[in-house]
KOLVOLO-499592 format. One record per residue (C-alpha): residue in three letters; residue number from 0; x, y, z. Coordinates in steps of 0.001 Angstrom, whole numbers, plus 500000, padded with zeros to 6 digits. Layout:
BEGIN
ALA | NUM | X | Y | Z
...
***
This chain:
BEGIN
UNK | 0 | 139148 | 831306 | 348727
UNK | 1 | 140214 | 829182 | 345863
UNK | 2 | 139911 | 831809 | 343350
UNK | 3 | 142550 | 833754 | 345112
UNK | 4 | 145069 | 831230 | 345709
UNK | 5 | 143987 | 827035 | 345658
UNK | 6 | 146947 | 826783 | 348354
UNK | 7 | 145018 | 829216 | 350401
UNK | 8 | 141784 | 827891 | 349640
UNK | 9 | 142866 | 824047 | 351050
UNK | 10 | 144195 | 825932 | 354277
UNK | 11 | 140656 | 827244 | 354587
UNK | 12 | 138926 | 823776 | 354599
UNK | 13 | 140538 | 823413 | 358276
UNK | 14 | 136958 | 824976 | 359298
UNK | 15 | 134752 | 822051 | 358750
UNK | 16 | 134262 | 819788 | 361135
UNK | 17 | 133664 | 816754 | 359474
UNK | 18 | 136719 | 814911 | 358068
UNK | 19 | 135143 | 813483 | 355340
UNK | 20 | 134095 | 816666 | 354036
UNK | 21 | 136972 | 818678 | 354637
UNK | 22 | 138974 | 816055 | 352843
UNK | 23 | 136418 | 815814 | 349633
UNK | 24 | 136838 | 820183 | 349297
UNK | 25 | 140726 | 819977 | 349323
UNK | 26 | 140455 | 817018 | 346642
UNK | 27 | 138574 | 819304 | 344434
UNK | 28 | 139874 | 822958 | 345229
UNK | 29 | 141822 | 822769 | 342249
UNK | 30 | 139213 | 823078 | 340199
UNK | 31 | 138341 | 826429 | 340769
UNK | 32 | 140508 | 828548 | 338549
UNK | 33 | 142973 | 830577 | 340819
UNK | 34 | 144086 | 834311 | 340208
UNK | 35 | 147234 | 832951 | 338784
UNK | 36 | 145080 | 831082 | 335885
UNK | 37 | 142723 | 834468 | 335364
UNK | 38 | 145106 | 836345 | 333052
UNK | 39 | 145683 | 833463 | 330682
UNK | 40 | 141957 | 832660 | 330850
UNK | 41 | 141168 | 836677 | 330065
UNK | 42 | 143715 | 836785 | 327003
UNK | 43 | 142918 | 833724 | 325225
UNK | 44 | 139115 | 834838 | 325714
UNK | 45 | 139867 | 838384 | 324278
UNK | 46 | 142693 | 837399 | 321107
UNK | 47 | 140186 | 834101 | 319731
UNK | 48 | 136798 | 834419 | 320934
UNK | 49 | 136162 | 837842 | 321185
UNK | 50 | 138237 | 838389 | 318165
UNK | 51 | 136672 | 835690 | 316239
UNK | 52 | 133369 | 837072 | 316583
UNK | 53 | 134214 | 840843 | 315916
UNK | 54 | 136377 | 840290 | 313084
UNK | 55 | 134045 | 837818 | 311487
UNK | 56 | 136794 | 835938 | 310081
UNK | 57 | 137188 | 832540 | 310335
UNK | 58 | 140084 | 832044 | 313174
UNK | 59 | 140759 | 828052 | 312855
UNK | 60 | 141866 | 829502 | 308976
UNK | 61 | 143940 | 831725 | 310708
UNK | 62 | 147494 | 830206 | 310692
UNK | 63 | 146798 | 829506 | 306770
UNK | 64 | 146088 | 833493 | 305824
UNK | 65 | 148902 | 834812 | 307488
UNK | 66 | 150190 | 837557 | 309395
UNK | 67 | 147911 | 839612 | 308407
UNK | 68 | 144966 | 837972 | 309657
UNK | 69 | 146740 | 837449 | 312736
UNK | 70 | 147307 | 841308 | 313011
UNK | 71 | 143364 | 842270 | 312340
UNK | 72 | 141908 | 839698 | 314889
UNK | 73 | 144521 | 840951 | 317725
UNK | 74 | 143506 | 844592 | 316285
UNK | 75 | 139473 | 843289 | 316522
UNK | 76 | 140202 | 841420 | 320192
UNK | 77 | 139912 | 844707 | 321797
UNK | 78 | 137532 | 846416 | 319723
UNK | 79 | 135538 | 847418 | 322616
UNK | 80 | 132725 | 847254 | 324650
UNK | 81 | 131150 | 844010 | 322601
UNK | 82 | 134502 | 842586 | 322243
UNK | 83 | 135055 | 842594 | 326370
UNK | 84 | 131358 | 841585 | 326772
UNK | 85 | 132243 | 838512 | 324461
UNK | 86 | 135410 | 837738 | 326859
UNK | 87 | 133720 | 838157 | 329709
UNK | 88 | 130802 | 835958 | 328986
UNK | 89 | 133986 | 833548 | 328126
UNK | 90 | 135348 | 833557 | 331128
UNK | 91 | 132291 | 833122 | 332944
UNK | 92 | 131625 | 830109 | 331350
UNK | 93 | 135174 | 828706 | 332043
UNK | 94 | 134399 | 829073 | 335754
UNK | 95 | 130868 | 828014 | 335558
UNK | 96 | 132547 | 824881 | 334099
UNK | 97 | 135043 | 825031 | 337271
UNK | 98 | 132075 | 824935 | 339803
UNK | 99 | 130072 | 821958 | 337921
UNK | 100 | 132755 | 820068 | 338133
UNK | 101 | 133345 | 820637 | 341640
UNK | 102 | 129999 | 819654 | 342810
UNK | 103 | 130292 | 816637 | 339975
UNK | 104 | 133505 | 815387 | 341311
UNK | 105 | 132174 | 816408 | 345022
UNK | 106 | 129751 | 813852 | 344569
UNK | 107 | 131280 | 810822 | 342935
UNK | 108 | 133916 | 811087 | 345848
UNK | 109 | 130895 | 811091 | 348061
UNK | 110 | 129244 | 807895 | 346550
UNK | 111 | 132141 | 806559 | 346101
UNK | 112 | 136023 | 805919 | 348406
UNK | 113 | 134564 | 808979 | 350564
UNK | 114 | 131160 | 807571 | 351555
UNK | 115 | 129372 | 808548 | 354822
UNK | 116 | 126598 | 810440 | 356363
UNK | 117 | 126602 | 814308 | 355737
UNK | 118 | 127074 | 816385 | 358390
UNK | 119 | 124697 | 819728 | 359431
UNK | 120 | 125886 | 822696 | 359623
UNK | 121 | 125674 | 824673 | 362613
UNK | 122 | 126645 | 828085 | 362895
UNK | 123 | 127226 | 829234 | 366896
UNK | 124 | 127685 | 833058 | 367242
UNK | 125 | 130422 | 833985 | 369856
UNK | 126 | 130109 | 836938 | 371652
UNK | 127 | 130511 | 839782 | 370117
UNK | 128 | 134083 | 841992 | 371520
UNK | 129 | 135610 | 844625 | 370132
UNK | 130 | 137663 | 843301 | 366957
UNK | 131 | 141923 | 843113 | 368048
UNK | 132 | 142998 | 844461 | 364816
UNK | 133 | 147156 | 843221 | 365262
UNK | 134 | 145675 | 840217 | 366133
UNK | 135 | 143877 | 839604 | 362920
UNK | 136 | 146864 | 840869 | 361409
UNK | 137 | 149433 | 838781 | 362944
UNK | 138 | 147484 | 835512 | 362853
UNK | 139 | 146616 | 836329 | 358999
UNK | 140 | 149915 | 836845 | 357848
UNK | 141 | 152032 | 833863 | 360208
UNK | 142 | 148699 | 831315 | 359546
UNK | 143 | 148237 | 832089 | 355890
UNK | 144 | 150628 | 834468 | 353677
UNK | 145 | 153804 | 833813 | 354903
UNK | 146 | 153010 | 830251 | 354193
UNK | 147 | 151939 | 829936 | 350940
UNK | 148 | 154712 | 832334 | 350467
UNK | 149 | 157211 | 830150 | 351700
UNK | 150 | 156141 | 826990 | 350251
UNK | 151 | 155895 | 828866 | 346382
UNK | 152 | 159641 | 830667 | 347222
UNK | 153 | 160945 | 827139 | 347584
UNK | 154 | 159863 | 825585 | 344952
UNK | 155 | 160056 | 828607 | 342189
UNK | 156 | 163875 | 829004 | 342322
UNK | 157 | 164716 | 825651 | 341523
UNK | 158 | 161829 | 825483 | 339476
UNK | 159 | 163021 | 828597 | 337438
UNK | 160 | 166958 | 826987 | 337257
UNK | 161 | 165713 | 823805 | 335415
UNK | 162 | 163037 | 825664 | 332903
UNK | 163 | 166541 | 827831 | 331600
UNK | 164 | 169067 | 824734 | 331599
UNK | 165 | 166168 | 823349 | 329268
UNK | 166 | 165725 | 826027 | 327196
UNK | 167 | 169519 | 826438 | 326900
UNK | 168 | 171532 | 823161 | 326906
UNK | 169 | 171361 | 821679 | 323541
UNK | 170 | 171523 | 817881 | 322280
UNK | 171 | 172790 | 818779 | 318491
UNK | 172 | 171237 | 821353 | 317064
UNK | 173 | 168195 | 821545 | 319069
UNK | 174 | 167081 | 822184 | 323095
UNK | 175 | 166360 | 819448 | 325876
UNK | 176 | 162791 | 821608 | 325833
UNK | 177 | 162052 | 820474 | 322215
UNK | 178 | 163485 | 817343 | 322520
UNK | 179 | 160165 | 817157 | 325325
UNK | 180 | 157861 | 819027 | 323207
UNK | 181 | 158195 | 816690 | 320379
UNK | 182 | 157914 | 813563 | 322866
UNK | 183 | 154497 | 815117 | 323877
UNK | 184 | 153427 | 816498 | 320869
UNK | 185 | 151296 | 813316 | 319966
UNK | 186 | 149448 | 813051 | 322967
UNK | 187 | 148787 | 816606 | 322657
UNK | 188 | 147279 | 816474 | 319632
UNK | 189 | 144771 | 814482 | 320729
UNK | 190 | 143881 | 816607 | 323240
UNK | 191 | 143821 | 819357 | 320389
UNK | 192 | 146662 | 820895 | 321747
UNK | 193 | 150808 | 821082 | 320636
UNK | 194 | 153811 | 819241 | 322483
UNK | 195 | 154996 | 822989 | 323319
UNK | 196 | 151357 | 824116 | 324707
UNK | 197 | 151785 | 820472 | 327083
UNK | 198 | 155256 | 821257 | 327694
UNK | 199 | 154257 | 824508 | 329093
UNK | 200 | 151786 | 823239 | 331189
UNK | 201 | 154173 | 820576 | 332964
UNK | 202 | 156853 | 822894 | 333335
UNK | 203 | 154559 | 825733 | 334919
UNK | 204 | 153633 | 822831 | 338096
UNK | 205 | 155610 | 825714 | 339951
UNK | 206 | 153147 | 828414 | 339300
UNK | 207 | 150539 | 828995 | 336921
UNK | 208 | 151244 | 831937 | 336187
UNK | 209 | 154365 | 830727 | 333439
UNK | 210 | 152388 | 828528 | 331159
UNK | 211 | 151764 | 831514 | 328738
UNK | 212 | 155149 | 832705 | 328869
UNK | 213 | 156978 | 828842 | 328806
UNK | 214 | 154619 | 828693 | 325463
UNK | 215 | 155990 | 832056 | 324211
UNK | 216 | 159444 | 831309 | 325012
UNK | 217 | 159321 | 828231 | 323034
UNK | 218 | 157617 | 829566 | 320086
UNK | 219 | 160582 | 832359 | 319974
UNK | 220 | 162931 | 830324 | 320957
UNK | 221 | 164071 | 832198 | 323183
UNK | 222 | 166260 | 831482 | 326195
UNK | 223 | 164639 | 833103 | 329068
UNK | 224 | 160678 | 833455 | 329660
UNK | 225 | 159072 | 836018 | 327747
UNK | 226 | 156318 | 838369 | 329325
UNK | 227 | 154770 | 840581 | 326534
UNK | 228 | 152705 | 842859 | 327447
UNK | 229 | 150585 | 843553 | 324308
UNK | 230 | 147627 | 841411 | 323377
UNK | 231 | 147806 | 841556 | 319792
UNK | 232 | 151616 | 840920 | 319755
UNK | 233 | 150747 | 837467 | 321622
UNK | 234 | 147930 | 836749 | 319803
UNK | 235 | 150099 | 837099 | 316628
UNK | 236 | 153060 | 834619 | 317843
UNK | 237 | 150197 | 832223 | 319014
UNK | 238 | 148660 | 832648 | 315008
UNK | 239 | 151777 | 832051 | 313528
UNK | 240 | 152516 | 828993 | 315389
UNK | 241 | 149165 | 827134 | 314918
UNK | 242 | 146585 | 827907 | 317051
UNK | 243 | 143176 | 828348 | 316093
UNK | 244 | 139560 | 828427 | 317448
UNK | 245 | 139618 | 825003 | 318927
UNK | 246 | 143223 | 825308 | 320480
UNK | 247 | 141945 | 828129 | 322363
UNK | 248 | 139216 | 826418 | 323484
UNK | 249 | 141299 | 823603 | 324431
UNK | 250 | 143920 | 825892 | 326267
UNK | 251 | 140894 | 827426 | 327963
UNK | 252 | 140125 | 824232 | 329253
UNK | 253 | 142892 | 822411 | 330068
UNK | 254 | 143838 | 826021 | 332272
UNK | 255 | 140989 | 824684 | 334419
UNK | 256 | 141145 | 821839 | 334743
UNK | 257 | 144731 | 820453 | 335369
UNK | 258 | 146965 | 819227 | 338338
UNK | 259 | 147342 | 821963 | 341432
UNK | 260 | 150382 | 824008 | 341521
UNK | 261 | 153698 | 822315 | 343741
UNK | 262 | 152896 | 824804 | 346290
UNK | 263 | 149306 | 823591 | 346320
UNK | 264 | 150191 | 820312 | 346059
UNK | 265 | 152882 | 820689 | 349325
UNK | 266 | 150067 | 822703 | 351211
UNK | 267 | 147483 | 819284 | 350438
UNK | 268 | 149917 | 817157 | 351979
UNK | 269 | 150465 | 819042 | 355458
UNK | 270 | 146560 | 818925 | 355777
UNK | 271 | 146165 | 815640 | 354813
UNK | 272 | 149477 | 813885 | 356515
UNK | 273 | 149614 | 811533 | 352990
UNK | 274 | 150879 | 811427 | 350005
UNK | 275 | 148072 | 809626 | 348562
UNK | 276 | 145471 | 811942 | 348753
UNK | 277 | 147859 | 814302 | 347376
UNK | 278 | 148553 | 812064 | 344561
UNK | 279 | 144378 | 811740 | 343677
UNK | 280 | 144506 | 815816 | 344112
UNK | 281 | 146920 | 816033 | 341169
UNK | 282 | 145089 | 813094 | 338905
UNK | 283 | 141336 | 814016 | 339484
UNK | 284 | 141403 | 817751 | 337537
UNK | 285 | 143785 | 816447 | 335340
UNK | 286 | 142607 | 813174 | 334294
UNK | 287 | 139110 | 815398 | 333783
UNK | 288 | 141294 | 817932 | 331661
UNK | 289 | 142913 | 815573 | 329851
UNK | 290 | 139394 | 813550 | 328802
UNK | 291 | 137258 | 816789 | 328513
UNK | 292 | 140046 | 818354 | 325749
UNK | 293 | 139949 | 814854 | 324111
UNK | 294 | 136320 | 814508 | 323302
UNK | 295 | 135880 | 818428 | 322604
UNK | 296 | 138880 | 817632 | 320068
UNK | 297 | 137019 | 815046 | 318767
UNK | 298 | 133811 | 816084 | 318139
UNK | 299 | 135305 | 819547 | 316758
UNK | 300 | 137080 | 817037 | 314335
UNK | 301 | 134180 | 815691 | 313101
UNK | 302 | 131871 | 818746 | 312671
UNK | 303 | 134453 | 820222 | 310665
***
């Protein structure tokens, strides 16, 4: 259920039995990539690692050829059938990555502050009635949409109001949102990433689904979020400003594995009753984000 929706996928856990266990898959829901992370995951794949491997240019050169680079590798992203086989493939290994690190973290929480006996599985079959359709209905919407809808409603609109004042109210010459890029920018580089890219992240704890536009904003410098809907046109801002081959990869990665959306977060604390475990739901993916981008960084560094 996580790949739908992580907030829907902790409500879910409420079927096992054992406490221990139900707490240990809420911990790590989060790192299975939701459908909010899936677009960014699928354009980053298509723009730098299809592209890179169509084109056969060199994309971590790209920002120092130009525009019109940029232009051919967007062009080359979506070449075809080889191009979307080469995204696909990308993507797949994203979540592949997603699901080791589930039953990684799964067990370490197991050995570790979550230790106890496993529980069996038993499945009982009820007897079998004829289905009550408005039932299903009317339990499905009240028990699940309508509160993950709630929950995200409440915390996008203010969420929304302080992403513009940022991108609008100005210190000098430049925007509060700067001002925070810059103060992250060299902790993002380590992580082979930009104070903007970070920035975006941070300010998308609302929903995931306005990391890629916070980043485009910011790059335009614009005042409101930008939604483009053409692949080479974003793959051409992201060129211009700096990305290349192992930025991608980076993004790619840090889209996995990074603290739960607020509504996520809100939905792990009405299961749980604490804030604590709510607290170690938001460090585990992202401390593993955070030290996974770090050594890829690294070790790209010193290859090249």
């Amino acid at each position: 259920m996580g790949f739908g929706c992580n907030a829907a996928g902790v409500t879910g856990c409420r079927i096992i039995d054992s406490p221990r266990e139900k707490l240990i898959a809420i911990l790590t829901n989060a790192f299975i990539p939701c459908n909010g992370r899936f677009p960014f995951l699928i354009t980053i794949a298509s723009i730098f690692m299809a592209g890179a491997v169509i084109s056969g240019n060199s994309v971590e050169h790209a920002g120092e050829v130009g525009t019109e680079v940029a232009e051919n590798l967007a062009i080359n992203s979506s070449a075809g059938f080889g191009s979307t086989l080469i995204a696909t493939i990308t993507v797949l290994g994203v979540i592949l990555l997603g699901i080791f690190m589930t039953l990684l973290v799964s067990k370490i929480l197991s050995k570790t502050i979550l230790k106890g006996t496993s529980s069996s599985f038993v499945l009982e079959l009820p007897p079998y009635r004829k289905p009550q359709i408005g039932q299903v209905l009317i339990r499905s919407i009240f028990d699940r949409t309508l509160f993950v809808l709630g929950r995200a409603v409440a915390v996008a609109a203010p969420a929304g109001l302080v992403i513009w004042l940022f991108a609008n109210i100005n210190i000098g010459d430049i925007s509060i949102l700067t001002y925070i890029a810059n103060f992250f920018d060299p902790f993002a580089r380590l992580m082979g990433l930009d104070g903007y890219i970070l920035t975006a992240f941070i300010l998308g704890i609302p929903a995931n689904e306005i990391v890629l536009p916070i980043i485009l904003m910011c790059y335009m410098g614009s005042g409101t979020l930008v939604d483009l809907e053409s692949t080479s046109a974003i793959g051409q801002i992201l060129i211009q400003n700096g990305w290349t081959l192992i930025t991608a990869i980076n993004v790619m990665i840090f889209t996995l594995l990074h603290f739960p959306c607020t509504t996520t977060l809100m939905t792990i604390k009405k299961e749980t009753g604490s804030w604590k475990w709510s607290a170690l739901a938001f460090l585990l993916p992202t401390v593993c984000g955070i030290v996974i981008c770090m050594i890829t960084n690294g070790l790209w560094n010193i290859i090249h």
